[in-house]
VOBA-1610 file (N, C-alpha, C; in pm, whole numbers, padded with zeros to 5 digits, always signed):
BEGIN
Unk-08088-01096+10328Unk-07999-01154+10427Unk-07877-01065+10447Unk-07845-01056+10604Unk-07760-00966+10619Unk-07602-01064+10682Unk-07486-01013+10654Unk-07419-01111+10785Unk-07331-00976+10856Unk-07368-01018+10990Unk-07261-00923+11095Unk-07143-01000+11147Unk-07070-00895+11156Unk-06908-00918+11242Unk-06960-00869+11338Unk-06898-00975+11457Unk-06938-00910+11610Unk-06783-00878+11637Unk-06747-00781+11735Unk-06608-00810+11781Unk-06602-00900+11919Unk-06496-00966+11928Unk-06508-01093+12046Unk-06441-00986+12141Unk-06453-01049+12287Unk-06346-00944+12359Unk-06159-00988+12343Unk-06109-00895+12358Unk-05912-00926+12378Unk-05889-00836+12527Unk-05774-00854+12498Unk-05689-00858+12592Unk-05619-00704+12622Unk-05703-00578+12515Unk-05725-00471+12541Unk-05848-00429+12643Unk-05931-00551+12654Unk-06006-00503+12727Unk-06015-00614+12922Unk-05926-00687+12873Unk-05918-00759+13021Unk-05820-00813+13021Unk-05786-00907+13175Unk-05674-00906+13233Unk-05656-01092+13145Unk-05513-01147+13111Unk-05497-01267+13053Unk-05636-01391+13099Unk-05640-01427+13241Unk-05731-01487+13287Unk-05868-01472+13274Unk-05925-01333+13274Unk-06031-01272+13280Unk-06051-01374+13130Unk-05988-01253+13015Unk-06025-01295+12869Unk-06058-01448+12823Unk-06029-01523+12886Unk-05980-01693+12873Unk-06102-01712+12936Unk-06227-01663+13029Unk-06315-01691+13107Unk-06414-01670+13023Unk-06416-01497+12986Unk-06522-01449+12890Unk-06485-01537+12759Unk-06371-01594+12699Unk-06412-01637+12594Unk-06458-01728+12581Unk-06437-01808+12669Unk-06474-01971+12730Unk-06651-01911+12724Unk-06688-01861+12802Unk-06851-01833+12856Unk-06937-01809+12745Unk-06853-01712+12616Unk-06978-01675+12495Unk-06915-01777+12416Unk-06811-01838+12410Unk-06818-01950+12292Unk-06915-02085+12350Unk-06941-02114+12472Unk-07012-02199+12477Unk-07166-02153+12469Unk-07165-02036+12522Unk-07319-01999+12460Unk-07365-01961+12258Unk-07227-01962+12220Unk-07282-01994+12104Unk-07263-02070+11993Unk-07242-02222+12090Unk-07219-02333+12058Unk-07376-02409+12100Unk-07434-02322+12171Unk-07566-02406+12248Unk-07679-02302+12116Unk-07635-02207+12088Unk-07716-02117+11990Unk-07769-02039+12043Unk-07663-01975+12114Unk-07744-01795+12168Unk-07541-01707+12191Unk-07614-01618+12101Unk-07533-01517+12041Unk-07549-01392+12132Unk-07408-01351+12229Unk-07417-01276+12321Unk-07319-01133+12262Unk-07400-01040+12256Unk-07300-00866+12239Unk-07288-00833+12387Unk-07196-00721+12432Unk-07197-00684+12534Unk-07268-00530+12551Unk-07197-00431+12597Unk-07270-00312+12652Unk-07427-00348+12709Unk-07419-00389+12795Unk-07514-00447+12845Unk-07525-00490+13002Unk-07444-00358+13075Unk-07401-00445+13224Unk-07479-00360+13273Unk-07622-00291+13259Unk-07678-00202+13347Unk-07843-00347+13301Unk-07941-00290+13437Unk-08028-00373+13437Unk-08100-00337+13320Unk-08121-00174+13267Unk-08210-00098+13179Unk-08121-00098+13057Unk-08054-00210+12991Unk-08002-00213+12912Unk-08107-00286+12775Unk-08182-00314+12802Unk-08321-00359+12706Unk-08308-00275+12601Unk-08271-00319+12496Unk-08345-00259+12346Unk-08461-00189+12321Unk-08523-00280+12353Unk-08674-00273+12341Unk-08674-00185+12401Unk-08654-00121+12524Unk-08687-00072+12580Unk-08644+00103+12599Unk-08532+00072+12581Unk-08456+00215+12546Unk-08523+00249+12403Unk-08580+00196+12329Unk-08556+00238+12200Unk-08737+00306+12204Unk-08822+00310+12323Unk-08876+00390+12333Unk-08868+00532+12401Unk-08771+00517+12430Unk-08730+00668+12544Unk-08666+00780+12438Unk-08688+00890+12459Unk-08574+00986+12447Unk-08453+00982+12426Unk-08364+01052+12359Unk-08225+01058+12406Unk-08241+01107+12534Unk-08243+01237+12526Unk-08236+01318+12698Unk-08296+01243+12877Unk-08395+01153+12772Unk-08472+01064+12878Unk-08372+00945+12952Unk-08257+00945+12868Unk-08157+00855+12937Unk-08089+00895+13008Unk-07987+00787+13099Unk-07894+00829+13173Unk-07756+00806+13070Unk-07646+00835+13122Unk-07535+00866+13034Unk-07498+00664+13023Unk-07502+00569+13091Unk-07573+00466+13096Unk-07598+00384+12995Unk-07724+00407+12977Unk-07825+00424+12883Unk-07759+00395+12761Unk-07731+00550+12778Unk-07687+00634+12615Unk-07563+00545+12570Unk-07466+00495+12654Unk-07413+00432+12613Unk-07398+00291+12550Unk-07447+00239+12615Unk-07524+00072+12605Unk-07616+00088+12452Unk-07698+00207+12435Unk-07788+00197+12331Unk-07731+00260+12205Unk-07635+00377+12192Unk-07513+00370+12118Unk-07432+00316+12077Unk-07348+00188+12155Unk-07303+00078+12120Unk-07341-00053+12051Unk-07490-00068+12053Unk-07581-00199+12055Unk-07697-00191+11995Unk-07792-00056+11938Unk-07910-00055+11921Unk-07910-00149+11788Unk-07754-00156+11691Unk-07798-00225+11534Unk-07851-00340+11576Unk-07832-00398+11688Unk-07919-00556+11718Unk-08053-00529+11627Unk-08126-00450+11697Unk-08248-00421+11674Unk-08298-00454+11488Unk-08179-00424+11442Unk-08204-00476+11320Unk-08144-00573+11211Unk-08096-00712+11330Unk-08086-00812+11287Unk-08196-00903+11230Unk-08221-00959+11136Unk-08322-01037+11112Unk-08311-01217+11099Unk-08417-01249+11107Unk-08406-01410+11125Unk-08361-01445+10952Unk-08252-01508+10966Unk-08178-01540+10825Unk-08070-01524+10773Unk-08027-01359+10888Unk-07918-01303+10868Unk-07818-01380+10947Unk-07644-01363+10938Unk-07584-01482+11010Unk-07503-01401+11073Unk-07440-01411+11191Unk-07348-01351+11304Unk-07251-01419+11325Unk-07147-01307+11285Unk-06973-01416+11312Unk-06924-01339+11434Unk-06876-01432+11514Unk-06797-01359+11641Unk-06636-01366+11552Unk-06621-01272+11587Unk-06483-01258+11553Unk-06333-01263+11683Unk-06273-01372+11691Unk-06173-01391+11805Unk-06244-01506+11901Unk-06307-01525+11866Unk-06373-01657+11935Unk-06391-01796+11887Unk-06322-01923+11982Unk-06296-01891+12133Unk-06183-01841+12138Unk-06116-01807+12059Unk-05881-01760+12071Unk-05903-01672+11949Unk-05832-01634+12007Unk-05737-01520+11858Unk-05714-01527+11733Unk-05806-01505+11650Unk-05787-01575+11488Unk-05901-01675+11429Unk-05967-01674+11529Unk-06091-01783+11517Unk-06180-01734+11522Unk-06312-01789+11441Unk-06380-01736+11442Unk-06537-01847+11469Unk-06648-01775+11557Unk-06790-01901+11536Unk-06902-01815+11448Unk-06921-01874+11364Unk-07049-01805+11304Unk-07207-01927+11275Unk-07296-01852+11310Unk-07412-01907+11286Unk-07518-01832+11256Unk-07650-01901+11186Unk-07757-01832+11136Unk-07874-01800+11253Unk-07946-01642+11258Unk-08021-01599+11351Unk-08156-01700+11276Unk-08241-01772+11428Unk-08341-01783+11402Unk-08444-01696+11483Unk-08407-01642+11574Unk-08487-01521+11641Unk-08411-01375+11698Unk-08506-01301+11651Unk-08431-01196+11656Unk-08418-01147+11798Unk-08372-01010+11867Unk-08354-00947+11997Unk-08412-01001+12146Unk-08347-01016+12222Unk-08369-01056+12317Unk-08286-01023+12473Unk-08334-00957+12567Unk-08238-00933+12638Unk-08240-01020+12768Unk-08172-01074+12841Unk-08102-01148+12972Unk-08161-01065+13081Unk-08296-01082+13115Unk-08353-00991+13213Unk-08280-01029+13335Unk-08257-01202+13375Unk-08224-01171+13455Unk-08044-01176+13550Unk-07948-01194+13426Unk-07842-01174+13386Unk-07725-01270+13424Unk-07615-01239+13408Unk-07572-01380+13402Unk-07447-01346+13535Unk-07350-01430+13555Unk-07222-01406+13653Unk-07112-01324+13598Unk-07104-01285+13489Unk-07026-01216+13454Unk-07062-01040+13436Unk-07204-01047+13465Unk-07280-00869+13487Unk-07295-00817+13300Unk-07253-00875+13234Unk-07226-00812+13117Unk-07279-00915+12971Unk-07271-00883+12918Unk-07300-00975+12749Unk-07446-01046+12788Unk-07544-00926+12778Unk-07659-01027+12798Unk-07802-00909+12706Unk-07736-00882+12566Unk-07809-00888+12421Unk-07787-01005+12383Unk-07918-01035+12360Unk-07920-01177+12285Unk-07955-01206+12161Unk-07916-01315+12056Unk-07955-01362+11949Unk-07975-01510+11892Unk-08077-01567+11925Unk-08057-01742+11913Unk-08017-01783+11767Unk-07928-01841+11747Unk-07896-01907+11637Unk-07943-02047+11680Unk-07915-02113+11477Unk-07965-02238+11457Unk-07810-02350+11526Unk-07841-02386+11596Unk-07723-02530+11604Unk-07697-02569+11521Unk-07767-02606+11425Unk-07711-02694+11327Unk-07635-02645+11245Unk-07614-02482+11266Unk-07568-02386+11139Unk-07427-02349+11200Unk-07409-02382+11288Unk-07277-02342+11353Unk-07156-02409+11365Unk-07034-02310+11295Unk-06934-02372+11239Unk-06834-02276+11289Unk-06695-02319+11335Unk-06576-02284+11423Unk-06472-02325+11320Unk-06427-02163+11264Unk-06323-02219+11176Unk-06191-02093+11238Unk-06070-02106+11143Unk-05951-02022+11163Unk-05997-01907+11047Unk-05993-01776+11097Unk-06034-01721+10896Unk-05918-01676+10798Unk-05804-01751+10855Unk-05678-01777+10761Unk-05736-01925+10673Unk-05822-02033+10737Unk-05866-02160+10666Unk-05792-02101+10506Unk-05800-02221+10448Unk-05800-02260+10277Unk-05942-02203+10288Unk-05985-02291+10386Unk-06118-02293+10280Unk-06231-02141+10299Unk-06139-02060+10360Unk-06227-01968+10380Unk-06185-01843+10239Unk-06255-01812+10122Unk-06219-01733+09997Unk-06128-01592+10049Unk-06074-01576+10023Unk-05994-01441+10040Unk-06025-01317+10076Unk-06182-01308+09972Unk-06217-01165+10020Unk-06323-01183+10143Unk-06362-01303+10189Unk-06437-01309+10282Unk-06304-01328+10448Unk-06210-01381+10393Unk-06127-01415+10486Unk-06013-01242+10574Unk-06023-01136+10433Unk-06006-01032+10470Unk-06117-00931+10529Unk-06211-00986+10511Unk-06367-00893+10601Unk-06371-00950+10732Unk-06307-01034+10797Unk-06289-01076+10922Unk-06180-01071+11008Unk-06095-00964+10946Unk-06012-00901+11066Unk-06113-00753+11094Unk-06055-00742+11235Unk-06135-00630+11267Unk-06117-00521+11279Unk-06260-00431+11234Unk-06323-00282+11221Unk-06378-00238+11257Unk-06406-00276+11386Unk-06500-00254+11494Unk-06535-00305+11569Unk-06634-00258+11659Unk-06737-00364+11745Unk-06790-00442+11645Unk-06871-00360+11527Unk-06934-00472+11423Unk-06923-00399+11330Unk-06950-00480+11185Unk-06967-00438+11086Unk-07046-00580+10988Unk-07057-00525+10880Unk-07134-00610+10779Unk-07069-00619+10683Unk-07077-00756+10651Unk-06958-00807+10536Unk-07082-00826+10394Unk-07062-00790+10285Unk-07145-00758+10174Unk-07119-00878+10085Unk-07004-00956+10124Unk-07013-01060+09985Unk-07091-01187+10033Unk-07215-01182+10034Unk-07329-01321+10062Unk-07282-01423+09995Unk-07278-01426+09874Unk-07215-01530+09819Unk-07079-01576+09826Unk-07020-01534+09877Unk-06839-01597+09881Unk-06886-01642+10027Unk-06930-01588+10112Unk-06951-01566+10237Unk-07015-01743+10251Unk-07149-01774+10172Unk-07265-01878+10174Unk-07143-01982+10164Unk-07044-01938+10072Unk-06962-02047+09981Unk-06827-02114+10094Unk-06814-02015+10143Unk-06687-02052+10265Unk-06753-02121+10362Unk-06891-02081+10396Unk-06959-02173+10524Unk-06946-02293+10451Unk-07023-02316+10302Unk-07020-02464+10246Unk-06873-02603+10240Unk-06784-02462+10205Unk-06625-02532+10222Unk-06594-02584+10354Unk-06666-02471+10448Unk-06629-02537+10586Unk-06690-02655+10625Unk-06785-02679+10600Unk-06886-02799+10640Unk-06853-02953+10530Unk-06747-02915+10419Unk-06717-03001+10319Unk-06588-03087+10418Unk-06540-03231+10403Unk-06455-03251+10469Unk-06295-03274+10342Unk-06311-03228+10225Unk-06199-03167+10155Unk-06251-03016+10049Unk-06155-02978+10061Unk-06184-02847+09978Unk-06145-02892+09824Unk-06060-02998+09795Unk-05981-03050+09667Unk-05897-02913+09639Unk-05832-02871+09723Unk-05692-02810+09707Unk-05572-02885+09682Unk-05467-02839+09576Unk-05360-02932+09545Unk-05298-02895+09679Unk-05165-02968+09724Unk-05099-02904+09869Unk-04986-02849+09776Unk-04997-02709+09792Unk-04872-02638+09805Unk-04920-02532+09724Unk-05056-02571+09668Unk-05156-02446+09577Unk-05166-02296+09625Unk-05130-02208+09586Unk-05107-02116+09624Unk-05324-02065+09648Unk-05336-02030+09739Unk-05499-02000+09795Unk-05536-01899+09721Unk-05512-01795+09662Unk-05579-01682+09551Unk-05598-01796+09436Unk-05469-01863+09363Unk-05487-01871+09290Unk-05594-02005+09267Unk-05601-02104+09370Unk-05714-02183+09390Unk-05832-02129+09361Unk-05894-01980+09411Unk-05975-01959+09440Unk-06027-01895+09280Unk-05921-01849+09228Unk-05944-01760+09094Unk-05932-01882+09032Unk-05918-02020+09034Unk-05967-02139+08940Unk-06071-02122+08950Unk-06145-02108+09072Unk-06327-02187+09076Unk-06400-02040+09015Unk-06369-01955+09051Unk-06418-01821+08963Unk-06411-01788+08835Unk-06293-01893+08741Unk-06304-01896+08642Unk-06364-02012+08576Unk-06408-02076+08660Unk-06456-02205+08599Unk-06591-02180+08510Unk-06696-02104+08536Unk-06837-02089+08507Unk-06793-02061+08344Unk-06698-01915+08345Unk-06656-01825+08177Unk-06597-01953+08108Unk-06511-02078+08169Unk-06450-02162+08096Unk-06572-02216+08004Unk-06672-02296+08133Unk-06794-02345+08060Unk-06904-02320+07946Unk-06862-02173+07975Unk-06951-02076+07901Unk-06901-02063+07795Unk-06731-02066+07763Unk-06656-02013+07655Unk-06709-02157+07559Unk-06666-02296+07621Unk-06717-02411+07563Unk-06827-02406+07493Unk-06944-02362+07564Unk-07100-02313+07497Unk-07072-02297+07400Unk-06970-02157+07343Unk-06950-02061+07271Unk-06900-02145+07146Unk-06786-02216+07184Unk-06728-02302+07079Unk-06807-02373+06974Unk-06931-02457+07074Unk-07006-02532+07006Unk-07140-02462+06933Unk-07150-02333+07000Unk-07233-02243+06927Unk-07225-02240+06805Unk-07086-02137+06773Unk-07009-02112+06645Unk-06980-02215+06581Unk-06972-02312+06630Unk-06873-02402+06528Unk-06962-02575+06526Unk-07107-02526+06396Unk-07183-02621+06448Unk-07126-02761+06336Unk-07133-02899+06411Unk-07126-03021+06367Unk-06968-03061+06255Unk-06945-03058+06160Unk-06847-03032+06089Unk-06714-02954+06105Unk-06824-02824+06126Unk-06698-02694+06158Unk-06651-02710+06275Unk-06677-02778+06399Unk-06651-02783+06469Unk-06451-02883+06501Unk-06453-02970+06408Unk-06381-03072+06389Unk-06267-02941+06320Unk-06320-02884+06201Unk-06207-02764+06168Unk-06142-02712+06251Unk-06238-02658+06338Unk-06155-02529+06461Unk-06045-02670+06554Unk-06119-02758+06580Unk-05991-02876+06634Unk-05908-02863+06562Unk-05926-02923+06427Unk-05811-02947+06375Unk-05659-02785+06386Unk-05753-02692+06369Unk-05674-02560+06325Unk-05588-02627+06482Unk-05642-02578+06627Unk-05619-02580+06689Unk-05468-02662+06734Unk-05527-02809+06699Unk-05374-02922+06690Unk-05257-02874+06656Unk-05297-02829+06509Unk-05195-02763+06418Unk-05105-02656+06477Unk-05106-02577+06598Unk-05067-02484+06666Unk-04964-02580+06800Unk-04975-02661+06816Unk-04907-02729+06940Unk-04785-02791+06807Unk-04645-02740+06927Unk-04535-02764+06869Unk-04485-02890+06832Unk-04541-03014+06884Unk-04464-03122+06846Unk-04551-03169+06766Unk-04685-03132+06680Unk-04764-03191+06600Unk-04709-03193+06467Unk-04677-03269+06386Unk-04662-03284+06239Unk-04728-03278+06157Unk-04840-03316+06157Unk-04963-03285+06046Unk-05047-03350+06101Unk-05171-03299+06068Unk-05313-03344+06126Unk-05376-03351+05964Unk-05466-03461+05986Unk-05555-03538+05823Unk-05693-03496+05929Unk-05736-03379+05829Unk-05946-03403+05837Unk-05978-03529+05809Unk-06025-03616+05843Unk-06078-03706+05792Unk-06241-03792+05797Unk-06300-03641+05872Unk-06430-03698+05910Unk-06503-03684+05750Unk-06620-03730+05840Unk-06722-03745+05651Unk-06725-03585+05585Unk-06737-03499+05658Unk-06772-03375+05609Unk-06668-03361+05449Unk-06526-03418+05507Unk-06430-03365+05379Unk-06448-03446+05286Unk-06570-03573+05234Unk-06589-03642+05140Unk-06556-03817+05156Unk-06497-03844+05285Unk-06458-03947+05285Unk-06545-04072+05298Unk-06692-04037+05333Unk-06812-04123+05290Unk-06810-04193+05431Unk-06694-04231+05488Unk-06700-04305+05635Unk-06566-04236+05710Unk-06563-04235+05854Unk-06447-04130+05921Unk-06373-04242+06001Unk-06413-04431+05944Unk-06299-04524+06006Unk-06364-04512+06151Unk-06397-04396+06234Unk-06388-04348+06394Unk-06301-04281+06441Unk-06260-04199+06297Unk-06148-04081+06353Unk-06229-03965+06254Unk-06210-03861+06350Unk-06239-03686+06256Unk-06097-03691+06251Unk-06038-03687+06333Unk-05894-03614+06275Unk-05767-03752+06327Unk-05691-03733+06251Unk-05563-03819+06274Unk-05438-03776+06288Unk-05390-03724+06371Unk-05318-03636+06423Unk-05127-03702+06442Unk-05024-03664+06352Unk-04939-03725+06354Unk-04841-03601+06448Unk-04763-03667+06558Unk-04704-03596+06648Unk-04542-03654+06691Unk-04464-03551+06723Unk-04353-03637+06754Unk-04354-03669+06915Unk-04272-03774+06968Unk-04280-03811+07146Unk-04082-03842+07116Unk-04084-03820+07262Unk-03911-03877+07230Unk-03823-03774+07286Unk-03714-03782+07266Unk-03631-03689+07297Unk-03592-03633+07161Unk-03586-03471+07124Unk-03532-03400+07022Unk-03396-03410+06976Unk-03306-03591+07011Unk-03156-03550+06990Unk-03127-03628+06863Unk-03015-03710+06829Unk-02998-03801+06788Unk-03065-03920+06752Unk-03157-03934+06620Unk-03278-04087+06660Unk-03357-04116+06807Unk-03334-04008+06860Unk-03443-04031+06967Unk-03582-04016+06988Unk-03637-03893+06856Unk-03738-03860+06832Unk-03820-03959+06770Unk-03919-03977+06738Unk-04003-04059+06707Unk-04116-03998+06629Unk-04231-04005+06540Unk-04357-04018+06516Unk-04426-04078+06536Unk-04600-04044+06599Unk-04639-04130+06650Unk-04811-04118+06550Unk-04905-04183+06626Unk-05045-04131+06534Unk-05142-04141+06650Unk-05218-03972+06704Unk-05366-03977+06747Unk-05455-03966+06651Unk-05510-04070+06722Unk-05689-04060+06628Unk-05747-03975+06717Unk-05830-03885+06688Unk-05935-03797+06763Unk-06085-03838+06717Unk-06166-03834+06758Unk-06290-03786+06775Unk-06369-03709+06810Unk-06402-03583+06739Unk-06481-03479+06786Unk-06645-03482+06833Unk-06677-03445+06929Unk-06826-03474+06915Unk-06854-03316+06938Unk-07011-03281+06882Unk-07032-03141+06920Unk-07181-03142+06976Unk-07165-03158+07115Unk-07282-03174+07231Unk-07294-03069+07297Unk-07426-03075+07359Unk-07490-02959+07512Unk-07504-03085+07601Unk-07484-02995+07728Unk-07553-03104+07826Unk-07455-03195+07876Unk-07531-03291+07921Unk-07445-03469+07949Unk-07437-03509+07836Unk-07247-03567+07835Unk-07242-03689+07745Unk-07267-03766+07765Unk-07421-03872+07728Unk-07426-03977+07757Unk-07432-04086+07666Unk-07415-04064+07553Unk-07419-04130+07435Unk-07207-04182+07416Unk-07198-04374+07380Unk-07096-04421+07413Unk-07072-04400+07290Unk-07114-04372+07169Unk-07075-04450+07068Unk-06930-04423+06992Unk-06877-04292+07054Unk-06762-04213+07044Unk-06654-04337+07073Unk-06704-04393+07193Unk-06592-04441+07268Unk-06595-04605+07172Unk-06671-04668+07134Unk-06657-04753+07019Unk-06591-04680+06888Unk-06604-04575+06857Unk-06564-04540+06723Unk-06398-04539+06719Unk-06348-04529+06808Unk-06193-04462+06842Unk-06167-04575+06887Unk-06190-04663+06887Unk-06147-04814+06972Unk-06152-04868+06825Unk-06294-04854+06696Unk-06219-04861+06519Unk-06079-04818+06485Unk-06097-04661+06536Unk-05921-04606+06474Unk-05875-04616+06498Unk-05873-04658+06625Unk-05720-04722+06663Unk-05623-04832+06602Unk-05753-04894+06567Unk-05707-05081+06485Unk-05706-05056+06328Unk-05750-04940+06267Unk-05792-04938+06153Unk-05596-04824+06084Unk-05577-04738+06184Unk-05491-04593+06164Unk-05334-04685+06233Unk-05363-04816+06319Unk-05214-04884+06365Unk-05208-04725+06496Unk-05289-04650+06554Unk-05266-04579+06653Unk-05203-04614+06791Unk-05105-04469+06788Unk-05034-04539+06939Unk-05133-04466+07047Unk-05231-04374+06999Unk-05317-04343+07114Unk-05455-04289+07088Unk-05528-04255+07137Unk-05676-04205+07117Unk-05711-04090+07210Unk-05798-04022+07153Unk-05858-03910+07233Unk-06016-03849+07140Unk-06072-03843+07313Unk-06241-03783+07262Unk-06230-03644+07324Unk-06295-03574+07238Unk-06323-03420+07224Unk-06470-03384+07226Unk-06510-03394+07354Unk-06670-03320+07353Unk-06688-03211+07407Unk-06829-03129+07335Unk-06872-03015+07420Unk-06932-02985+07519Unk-06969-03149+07582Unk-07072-03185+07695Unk-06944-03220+07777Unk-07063-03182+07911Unk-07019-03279+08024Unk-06968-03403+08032Unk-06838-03436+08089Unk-06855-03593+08108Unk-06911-03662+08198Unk-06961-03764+08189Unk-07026-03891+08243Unk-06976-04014+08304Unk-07005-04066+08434Unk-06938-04164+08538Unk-06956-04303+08386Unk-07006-04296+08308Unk-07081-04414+08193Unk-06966-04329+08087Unk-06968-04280+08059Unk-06879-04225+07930Unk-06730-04280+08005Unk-06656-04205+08117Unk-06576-04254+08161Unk-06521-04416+08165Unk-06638-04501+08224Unk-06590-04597+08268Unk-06584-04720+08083Unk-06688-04661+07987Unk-06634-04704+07873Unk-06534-04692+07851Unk-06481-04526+07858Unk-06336-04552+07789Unk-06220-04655+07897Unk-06253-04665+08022Unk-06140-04758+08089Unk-06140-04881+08043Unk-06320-04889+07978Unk-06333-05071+07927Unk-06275-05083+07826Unk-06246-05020+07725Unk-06193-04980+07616Unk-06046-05029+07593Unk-05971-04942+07693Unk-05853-04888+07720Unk-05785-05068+07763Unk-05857-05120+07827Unk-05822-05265+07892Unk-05837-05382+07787Unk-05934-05354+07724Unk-05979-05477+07588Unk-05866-05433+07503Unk-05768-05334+07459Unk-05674-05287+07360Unk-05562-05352+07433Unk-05577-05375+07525Unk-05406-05452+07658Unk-05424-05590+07616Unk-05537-05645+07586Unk-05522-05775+07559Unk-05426-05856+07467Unk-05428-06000+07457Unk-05347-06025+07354Unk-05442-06005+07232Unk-05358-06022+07139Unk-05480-06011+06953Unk-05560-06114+06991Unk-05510-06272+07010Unk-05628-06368+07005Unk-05749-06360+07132Unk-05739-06226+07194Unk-05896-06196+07285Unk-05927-06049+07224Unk-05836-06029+07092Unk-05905-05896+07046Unk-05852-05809+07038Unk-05704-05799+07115Unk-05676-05660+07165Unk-05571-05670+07054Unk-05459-05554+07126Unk-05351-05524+07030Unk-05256-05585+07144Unk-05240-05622+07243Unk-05168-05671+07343Unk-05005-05563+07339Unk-05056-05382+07385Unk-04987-05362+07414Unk-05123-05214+07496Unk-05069-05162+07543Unk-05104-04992+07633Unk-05166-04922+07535Unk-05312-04894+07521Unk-05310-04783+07442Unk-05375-04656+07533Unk-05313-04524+07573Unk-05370-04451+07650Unk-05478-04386+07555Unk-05631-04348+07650Unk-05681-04322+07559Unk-05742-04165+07651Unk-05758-04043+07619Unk-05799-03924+07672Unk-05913-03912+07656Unk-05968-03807+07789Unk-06092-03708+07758Unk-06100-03615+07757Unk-06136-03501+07656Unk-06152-03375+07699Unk-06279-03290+07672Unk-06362-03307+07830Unk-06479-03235+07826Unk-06530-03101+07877Unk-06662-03061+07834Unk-06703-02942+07906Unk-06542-02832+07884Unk-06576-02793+07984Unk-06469-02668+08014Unk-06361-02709+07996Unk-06317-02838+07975Unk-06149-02886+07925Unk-06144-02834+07801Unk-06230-02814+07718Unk-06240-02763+07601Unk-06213-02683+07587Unk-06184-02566+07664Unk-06202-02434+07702Unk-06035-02423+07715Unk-05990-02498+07803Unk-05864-02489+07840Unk-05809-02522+07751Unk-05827-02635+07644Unk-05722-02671+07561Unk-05740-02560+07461Unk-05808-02500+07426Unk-05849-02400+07320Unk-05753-02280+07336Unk-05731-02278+07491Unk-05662-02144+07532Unk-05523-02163+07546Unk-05459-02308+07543Unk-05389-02278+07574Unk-05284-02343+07448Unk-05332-02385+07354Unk-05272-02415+07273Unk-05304-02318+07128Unk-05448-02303+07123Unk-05525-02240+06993Unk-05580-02085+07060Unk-05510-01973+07187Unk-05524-01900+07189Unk-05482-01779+07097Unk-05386-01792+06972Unk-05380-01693+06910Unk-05483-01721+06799Unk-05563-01798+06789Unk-05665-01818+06716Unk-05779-01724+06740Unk-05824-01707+06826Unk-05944-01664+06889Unk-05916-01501+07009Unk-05783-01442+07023Unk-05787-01339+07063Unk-05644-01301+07069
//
């Protein structure tokens, strides 16, 4: 699969009114799905047809029209065509070829733009290529370098059509657009780094590298191993119990508080709750002012909505069970893992 930049016409090449006519005329023809180039205002302007002749066998004509236009010839059905400046200045229509070359034998009112290329309708999308949602390096291959050229990144390219056709991109507002974009590019290595974690650090050891990790964030006071591994025969529903200060650093303002954690060390979907019962123990068992689960899996719309059931049965009064006050309770999955690793337990690991 190939994708071409077409150049649209401006206002170097016609008069204000003129341009506003021609752009009007090929944006609606390739809104209906036929993709018009120009050099093409002589009747013997056929591809096909020139592309059996001679050079010398042409007229100067000819030579020009088939100099300007012959790469048609090697568009293929699949490949996608962006007009560039169409229908206005800064805009752009792109859609996918379903048939290749074709010329306007018998031509249109304007004498000119009649190489043809049918695109799919359904594939055709009218964006600004300043958009958010169009990636950066695809959004800089669409100012122009010509009549045409070919933009090489297929995949950023596949990925901006998808953004366009999405009706949010989930951009924060005021997100700076590189650095949006260098989130989703780093997202895969985050996931992967997670892999890595749970690779190295199987079942037990895994709860260590947490714990080390805690131990590195400044307002933590001491963290207790306390899963079975260190001998304790039962872990209550806490691996680790994590004592931290909250408060203001002045005068008796500071405070100590107690997370219970739970480590789990998974692939895949978390779909197993029993985490989220175990930490709903330590909480009642440790007098915790909060909870948090630590997996190496994915989270789950079912993992989630336990911990909200959770989180609501602890609001109750004691006589329906609860502790009848707030207990917030966290998740940190997949690639969150990744992030908290880096950004608290990065002198650990590099």
């Amino acid at each position: 699969m190939k994708i071409y930049a077409l150049k649209g016409p401006s206002s170097e090449d016609y008069g204000q009114d003129k341009l506003k006519e021609i752009q009007q005329f090929l944006s609606d023809s390739i809104k209906n799905g036929v993709s018009r180039f120009g050099w093409s205002y002589i009747d013997t302007a056929d591809l096909t047809t020139l592309q059996t002749k001679q050079w010398q066998e042409m007229d100067e004509k000819e030579k020009n029209c088939w100099a300007k236009a012959n790469f048609l010839l090697g568009v293929q059905k699949g490949d996608w065509i962006v007009h560039i400046n169409l229908p206005y200045w800064g805009a752009c229509l792109a859609g996918q070829v379903i048939e290749t070359y074709s010329f306007e034998q018998n031509g249109n009112y304007l004498g000119d733009y009649r190489h043809l290329l049918k695109l799919d309708k359904n594939s055709i999308v009218e964006f600004e290529r300043n958009d958010d949602r169009v990636l950066p390096i695809i959004s800089s291959r669409l100012k122009l370098q010509g009549r045409y050229w070919t933009i090489q990144y297929i995949d950023e390219f596949l990925q901006t059509i998808k953004n366009l056709k999405e009706e949010s991109l989930g951009k924060k507002e005021n997100e700076n657009n590189g650095i949006f974009y260098l989130k989703k590019e780093l997202s895969p290595l985050l996931k992967n780094m997670t892999e890595k974690i749970q690779k190295t650090h199987p079942a037990g050891k895994l709860e260590n590298f947490i714990a080390e990790v805690f131990r590195k964030i400044p307002s933590v006071v001491k963290v207790n191993e306390y899963g079975r591994h260190k001998g304790w025969g039962t872990d209550s529903g806490a691996d680790l119990i994590v004592t931290y200060k909250s408060g203001l650093s002045i005068s008796n303002l500071e405070k100590e508080e107690i997370l219970v954690v739970q480590v789990k060390s998974y692939t895949g979907k978390h779909l197993d709750t029993n985490a989220v019962e175990q930490i709903g123990t330590a909480i009642k068992k440790f007098q915790a002012n909060a909870g948090l689960i630590i997996t190496t899996a994915e989270s789950t719309d079912n993992l989630e909505k336990e911990i909200e059931k959770l989180s609501n049965s602890l609001s109750r009064p004691e006589q329906d069970g609860g502790l009848n006050k707030p207990i917030p309770i966290g998740l940190i999955a997949g690639e969150e893992v990744a992030k908290f690793v880096l950004k608290y337990g990065g002198q650990l690991i590099l």
